[in-house]
BAFI-3210 file (N, C-alpha, C; in Angstrom, 3 decimals, decimal comma, padded with zeros to 6 digits):
// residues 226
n [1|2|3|4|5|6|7|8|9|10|11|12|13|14|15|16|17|18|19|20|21|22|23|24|25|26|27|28|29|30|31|32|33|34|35|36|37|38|39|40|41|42|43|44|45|46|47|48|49|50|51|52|53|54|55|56|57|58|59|60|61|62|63|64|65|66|67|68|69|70|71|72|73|74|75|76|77|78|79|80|81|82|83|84|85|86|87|88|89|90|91|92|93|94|95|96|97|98|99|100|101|102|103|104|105|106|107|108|109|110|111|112|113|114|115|116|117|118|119|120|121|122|123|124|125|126|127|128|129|130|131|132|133|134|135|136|137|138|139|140|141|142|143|144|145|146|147|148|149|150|151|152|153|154|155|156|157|158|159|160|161|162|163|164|165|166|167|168|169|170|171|172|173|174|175|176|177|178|179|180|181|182|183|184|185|186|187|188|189|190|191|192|193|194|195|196|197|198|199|200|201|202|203|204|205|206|207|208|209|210|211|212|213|214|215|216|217|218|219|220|221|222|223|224|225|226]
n.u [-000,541|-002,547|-003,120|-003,558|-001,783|000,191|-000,567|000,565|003,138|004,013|005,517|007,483|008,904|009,429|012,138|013,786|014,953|013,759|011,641|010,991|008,413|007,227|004,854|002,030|002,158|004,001|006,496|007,346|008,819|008,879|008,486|008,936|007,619|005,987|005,396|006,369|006,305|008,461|008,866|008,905|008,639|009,438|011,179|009,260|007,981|010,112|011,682|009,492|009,437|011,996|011,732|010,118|011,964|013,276|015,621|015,915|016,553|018,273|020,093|020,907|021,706|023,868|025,311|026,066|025,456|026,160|024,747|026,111|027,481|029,482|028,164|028,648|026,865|027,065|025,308|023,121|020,317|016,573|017,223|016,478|017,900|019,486|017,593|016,827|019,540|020,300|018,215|019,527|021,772|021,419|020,476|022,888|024,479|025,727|024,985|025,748|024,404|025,246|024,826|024,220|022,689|021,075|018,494|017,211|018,582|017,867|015,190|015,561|016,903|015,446|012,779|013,508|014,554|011,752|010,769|009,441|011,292|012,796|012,836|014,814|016,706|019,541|019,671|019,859|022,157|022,396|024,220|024,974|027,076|030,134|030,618|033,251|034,756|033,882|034,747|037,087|038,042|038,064|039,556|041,619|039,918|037,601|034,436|032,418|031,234|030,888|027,989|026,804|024,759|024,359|022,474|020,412|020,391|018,247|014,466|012,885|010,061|009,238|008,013|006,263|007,580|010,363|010,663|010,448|012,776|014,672|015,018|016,450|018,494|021,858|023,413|025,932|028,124|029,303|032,452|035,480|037,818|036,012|034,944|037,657|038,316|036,147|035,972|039,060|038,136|036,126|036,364|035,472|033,651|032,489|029,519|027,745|025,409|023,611|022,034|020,105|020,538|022,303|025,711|027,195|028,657|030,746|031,755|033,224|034,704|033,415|031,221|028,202|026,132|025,120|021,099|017,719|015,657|013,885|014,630|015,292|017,666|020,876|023,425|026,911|029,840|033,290|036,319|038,050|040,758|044,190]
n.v [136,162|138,853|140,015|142,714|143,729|144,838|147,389|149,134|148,615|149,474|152,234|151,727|149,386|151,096|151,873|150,176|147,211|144,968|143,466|142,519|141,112|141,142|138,529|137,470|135,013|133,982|134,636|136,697|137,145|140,430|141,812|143,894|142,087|139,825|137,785|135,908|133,558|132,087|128,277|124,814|123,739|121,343|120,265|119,169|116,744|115,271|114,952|113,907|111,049|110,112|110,078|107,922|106,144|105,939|105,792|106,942|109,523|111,341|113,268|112,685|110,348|110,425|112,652|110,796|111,224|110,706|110,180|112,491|114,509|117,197|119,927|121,912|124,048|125,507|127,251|128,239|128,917|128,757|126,839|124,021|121,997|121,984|121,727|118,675|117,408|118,375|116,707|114,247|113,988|114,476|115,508|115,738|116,480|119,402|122,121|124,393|127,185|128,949|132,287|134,349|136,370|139,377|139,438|136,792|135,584|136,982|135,941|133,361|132,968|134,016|132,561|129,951|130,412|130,313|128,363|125,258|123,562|120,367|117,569|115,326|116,608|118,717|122,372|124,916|126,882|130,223|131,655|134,955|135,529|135,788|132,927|132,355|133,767|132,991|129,908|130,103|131,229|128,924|126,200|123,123|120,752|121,049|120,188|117,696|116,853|119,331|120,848|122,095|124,420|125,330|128,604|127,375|127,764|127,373|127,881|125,865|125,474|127,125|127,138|129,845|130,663|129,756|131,174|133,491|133,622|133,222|135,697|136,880|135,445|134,411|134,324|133,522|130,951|127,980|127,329|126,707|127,351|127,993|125,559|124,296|125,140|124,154|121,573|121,559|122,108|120,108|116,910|114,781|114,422|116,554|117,623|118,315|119,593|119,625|120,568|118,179|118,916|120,513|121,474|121,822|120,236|118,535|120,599|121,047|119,297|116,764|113,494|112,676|111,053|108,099|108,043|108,789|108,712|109,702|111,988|115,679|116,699|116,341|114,814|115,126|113,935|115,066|114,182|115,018|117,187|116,584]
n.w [145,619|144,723|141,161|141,412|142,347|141,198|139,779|141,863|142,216|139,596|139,280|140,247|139,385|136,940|137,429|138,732|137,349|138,619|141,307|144,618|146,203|149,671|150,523|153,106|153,132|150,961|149,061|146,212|143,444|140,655|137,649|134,802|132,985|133,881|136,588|139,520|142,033|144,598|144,926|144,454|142,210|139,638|141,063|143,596|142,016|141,350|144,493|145,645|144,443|145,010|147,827|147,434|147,053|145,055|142,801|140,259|139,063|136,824|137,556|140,381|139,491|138,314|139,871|141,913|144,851|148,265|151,746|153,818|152,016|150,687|148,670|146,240|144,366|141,026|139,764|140,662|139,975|140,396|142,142|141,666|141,268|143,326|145,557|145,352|145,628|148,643|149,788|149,274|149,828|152,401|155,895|157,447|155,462|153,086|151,051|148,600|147,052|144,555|143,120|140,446|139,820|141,117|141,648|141,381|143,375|145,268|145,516|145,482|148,039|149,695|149,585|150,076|152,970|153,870|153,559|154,889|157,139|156,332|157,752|156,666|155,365|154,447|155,069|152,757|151,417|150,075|148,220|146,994|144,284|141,706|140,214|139,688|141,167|143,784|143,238|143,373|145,994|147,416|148,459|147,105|146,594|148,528|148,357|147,839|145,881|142,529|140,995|137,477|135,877|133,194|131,307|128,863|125,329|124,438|124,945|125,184|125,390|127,971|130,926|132,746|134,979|134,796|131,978|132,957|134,945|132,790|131,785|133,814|134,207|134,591|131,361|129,892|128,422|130,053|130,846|129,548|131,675|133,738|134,075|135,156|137,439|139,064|138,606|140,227|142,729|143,438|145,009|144,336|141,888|139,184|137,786|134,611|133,359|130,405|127,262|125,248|122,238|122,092|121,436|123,734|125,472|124,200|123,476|125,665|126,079|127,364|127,695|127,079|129,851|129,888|128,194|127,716|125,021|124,982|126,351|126,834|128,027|129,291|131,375|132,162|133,385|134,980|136,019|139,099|139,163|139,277]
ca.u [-000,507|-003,552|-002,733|-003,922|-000,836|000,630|-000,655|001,003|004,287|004,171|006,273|009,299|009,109|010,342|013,282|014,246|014,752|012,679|011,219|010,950|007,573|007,458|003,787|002,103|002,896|005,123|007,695|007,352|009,384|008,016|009,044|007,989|006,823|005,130|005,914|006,905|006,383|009,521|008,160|009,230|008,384|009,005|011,916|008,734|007,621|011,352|011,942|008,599|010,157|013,037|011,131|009,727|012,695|013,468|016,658|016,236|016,525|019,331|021,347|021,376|022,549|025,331|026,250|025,984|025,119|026,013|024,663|026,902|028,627|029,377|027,886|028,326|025,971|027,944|024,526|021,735|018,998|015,362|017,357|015,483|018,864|020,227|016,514|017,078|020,598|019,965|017,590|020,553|022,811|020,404|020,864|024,324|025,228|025,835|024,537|025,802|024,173|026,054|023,532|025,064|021,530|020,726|017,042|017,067|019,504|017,110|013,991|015,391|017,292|014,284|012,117|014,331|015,120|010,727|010,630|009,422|012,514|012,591|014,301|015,404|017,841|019,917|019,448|020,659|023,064|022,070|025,342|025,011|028,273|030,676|030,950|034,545|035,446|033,622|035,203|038,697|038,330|038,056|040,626|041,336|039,213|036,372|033,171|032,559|030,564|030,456|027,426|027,495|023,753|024,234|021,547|020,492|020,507|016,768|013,911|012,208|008,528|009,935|006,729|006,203|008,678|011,276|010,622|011,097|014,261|015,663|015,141|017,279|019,259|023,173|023,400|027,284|028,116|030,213|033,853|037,064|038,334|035,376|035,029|038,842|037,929|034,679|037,718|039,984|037,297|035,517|037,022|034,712|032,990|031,637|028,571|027,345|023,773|022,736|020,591|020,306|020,571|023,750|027,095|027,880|029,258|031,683|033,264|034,353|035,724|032,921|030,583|026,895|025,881|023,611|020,135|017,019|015,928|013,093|014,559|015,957|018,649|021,923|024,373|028,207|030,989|034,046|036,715|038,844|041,970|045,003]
ca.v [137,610|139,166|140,550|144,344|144,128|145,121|148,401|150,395|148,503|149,912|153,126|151,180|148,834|151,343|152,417|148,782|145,958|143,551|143,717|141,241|141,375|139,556|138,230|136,834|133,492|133,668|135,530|137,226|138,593|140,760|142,629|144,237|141,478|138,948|137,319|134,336|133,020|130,902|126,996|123,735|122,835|120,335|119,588|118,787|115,481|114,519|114,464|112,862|109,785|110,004|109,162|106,469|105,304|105,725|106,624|107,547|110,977|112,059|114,011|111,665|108,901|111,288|112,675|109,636|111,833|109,940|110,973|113,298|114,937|118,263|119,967|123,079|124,478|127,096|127,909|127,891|129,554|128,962|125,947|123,381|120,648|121,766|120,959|117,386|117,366|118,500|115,814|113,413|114,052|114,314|116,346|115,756|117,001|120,130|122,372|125,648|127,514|130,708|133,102|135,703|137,422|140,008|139,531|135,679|135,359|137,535|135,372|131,746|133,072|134,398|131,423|129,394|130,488|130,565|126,842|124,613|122,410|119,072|116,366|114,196|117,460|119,858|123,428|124,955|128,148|130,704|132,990|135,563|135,954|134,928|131,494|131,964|133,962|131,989|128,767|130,716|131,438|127,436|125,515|122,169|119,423|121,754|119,938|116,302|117,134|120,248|121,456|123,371|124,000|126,831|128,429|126,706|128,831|127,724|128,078|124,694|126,113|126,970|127,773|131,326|130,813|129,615|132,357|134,923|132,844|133,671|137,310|137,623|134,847|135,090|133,277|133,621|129,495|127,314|128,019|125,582|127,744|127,930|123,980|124,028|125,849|123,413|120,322|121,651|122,746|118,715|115,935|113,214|114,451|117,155|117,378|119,087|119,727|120,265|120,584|117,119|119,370|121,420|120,351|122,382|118,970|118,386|121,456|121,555|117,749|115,858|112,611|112,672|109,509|107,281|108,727|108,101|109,071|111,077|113,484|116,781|117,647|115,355|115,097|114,497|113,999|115,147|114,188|116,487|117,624|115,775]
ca.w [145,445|143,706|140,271|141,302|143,206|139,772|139,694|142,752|141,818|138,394|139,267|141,013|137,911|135,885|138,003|138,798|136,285|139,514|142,716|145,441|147,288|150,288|150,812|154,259|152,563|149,665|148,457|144,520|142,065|139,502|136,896|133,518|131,650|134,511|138,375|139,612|143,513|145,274|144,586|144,127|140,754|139,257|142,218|144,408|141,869|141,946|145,566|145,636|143,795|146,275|148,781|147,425|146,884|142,928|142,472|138,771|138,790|135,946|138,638|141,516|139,048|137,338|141,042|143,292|146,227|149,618|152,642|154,787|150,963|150,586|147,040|145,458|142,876|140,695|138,605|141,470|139,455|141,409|143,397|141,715|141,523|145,153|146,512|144,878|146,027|149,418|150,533|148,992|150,942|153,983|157,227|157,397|154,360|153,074|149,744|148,719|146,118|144,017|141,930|140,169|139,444|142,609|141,478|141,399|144,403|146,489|145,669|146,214|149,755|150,902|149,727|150,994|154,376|154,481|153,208|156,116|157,066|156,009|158,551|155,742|153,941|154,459|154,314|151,408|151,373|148,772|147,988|145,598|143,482|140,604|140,048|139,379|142,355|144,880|143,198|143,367|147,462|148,499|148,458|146,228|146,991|149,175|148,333|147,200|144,540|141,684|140,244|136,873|135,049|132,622|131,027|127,746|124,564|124,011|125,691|125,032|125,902|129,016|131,873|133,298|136,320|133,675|131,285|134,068|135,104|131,659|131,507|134,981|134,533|133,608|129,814|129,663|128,511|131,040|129,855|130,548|132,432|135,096|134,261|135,886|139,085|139,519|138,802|141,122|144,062|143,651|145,729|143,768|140,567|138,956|137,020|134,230|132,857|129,191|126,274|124,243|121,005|121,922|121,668|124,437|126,145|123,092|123,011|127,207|126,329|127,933|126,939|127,958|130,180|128,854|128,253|127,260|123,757|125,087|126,989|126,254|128,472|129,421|132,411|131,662|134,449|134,869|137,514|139,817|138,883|139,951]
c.u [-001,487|-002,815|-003,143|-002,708|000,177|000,847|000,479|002,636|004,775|005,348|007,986|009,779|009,719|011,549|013,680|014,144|013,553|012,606|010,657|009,925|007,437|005,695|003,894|002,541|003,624|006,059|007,711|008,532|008,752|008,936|008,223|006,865|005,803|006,129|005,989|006,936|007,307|008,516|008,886|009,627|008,036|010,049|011,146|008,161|009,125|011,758|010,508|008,793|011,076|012,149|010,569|010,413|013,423|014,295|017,416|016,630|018,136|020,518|021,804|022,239|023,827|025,728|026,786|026,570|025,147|026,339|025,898|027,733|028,358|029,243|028,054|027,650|026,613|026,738|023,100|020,332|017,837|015,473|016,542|016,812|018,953|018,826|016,959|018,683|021,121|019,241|018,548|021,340|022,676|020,756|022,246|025,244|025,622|025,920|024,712|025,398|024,999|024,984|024,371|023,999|021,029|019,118|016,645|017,610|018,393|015,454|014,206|016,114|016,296|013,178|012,521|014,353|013,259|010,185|010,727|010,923|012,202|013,736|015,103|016,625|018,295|019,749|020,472|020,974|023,268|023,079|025,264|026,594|029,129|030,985|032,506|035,317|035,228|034,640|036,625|039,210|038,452|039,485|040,547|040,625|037,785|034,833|033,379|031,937|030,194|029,316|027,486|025,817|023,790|022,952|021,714|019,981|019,085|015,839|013,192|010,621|008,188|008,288|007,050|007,666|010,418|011,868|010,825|012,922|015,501|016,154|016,126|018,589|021,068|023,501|024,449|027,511|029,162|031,436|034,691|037,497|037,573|035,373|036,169|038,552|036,777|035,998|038,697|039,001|036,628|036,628|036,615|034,368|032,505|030,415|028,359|026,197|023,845|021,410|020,656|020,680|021,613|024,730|028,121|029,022|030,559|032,555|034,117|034,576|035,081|032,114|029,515|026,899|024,622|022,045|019,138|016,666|014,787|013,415|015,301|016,795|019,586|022,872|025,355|029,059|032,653|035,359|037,711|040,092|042,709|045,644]
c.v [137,996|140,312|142,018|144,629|145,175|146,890|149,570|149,866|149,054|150,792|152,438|150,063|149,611|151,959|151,085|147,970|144,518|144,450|142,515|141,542|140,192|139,885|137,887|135,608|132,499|134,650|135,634|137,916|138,589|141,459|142,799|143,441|140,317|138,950|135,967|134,185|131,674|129,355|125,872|123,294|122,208|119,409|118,561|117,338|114,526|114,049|113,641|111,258|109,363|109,449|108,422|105,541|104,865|106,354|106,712|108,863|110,947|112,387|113,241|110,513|109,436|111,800|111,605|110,615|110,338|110,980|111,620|114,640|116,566|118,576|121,327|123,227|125,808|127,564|127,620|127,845|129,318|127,578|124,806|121,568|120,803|121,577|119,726|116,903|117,601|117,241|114,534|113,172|114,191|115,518|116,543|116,091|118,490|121,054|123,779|126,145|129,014|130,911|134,522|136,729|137,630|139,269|137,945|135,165|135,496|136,457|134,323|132,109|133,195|132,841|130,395|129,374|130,514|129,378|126,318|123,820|121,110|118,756|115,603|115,425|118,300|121,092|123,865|126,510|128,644|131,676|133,790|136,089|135,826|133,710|131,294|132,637|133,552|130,633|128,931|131,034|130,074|126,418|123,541|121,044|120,101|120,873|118,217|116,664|118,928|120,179|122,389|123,191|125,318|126,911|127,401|127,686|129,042|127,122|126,627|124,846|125,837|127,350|129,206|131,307|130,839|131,075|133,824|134,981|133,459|134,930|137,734|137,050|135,196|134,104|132,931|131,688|128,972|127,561|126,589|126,097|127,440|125,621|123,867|123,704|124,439|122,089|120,345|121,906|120,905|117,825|114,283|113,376|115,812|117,415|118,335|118,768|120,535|120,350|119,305|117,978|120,261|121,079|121,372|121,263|118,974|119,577|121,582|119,713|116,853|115,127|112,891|111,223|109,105|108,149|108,475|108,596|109,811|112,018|114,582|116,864|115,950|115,709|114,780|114,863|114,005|114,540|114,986|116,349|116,678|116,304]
c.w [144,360|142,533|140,438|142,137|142,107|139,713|140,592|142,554|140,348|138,594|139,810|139,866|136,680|136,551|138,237|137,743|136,937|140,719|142,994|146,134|148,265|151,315|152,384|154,311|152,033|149,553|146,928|144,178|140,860|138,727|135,687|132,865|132,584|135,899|138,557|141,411|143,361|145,280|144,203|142,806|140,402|140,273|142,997|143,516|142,181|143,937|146,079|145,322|144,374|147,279|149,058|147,192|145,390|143,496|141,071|137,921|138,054|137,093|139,405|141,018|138,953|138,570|141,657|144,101|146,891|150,666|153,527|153,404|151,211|148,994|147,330|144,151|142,439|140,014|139,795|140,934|140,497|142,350|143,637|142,450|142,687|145,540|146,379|145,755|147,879|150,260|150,031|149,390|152,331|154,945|158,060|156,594|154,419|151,745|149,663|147,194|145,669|142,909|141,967|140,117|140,692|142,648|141,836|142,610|145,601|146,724|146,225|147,439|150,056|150,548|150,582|152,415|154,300|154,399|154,865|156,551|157,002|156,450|157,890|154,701|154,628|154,184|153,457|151,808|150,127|148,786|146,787|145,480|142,285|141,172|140,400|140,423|143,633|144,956|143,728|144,644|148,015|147,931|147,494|147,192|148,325|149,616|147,666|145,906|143,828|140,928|138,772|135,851|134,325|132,113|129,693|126,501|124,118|124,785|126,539|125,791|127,315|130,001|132,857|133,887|135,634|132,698|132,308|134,756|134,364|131,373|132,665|135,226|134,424|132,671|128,868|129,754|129,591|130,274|130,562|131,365|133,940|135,063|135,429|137,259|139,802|140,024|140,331|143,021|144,426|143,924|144,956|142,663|140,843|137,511|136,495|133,227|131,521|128,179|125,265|123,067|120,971|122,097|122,872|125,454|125,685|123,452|124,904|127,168|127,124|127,187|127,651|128,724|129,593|129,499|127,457|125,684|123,740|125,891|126,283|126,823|129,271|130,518|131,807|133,240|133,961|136,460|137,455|139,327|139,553|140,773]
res [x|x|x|x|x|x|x|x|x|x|x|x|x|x|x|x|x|x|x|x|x|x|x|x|x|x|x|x|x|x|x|x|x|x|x|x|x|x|x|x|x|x|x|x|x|x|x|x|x|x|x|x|x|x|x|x|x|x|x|x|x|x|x|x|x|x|x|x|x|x|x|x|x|x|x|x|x|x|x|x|x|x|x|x|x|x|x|x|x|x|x|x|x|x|x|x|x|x|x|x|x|x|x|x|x|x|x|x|x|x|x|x|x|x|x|x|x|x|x|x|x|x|x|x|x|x|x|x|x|x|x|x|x|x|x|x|x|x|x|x|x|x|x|x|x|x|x|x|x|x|x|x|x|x|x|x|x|x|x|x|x|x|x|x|x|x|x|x|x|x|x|x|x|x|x|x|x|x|x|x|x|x|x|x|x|x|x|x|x|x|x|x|x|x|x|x|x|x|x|x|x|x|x|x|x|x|x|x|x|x|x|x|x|x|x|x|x|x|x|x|x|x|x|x|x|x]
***
């Protein structure tokens, strides 16, 4: 999308907080301060490594995804884990994403549903809603595996797509309570994603798994309710 696109969206920019343009190729959201096109990431070196057969990836270790599982993601954001998680559980699986942000919701559905299909994954189901009233409609034991990636309180010199992420995201911390719901909805484990430097782990009663001593951000598991 050429940056003069900018201009004639200006006026709906200030009556909206975003806008979703949907290119011949891509799909944008913009807003005040910059834009961001639906993309891979850094998902696309990870499932790269998947298919060579590494199965080092943080998540995959701390889920153990097996093919056919059912996952929920309570924190979808731009749907980088459920890509990863998706081709993990293969074409038999099954990956539901919840996005509470209209603006963020609307970009990765529509990316999403414009994403080629890949034979080796499941498509992924982008629901926009609360976490805690989605979790609160399924019944105990729903999904094999919980998702939970809140935001993180700092930025860590986050890249454009990121930094646009943040401004739409919702930055309310994981709570025990929603922990519960995740507990009671997982049949096998559920996982949760942080910041090496926050003790957000500690205070919802979990341990990180082992990790390396250069990274920043830590998985911890919990299991399902009894």
């Amino acid at each position: 999308m050429d940056r003069g696109w900018k201009r004639p969206l200006q006026p709906l920019l200030r009556q909206a907080r975003a806008v979703i343009v949907f290119g011949n190729h891509r799909v944008e959201l913009w807003d005040e301060h910059g834009h961001t096109a639906f993309h891979e990431g850094l998902a696309g070196l990870r499932l790269s490594r998947y298919a060579r057969g590494e199965r080092t990836d943080p998540l995959v270790r701390a889920a153990d995804f097996r093919p056919g599982d059912s996952v929920l993601d309570g924190t979808l954001g731009l749907a980088q884990d459920a890509l990863v998680a998706a081709r993990a559980v293969g074409p038999g699986g099954r990956v539901l994403g919840i996005e509470r942000s209209a603006a963020l919701h609307a970009l990765v559905d529509s990316g999403l549903r414009a994403r080629p299909a890949d034979p080796l994954a499941c498509r992924i189901e982008a629901l926009r809603g609360e976490s805690a009233q989605v979790l609160a409609s399924f019944p105990p034991g729903a999904f094999d595996v919980v998702l939970f990636d809140p935001m993180f309180g700092r930025s860590q010199g986050a890249q454009p797509p990121f930094q646009l992420l943040r401004r739409h995201a919702c930055h309310a911390p994981l709570t025990p309570e929603l922990l519960a719901l995740g507990r009671r909805v997982a049949r096998r484990v559920v996982v949760v994603k942080a910041a090496r430097y926050s003790d957000a782990l500690r205070q919802l009663g979990l341990t990180p798994e082992p990790y390396s001593r250069f990274t920043q951000v830590v998985y911890a598991r919990a299991s399902p309710l009894p």
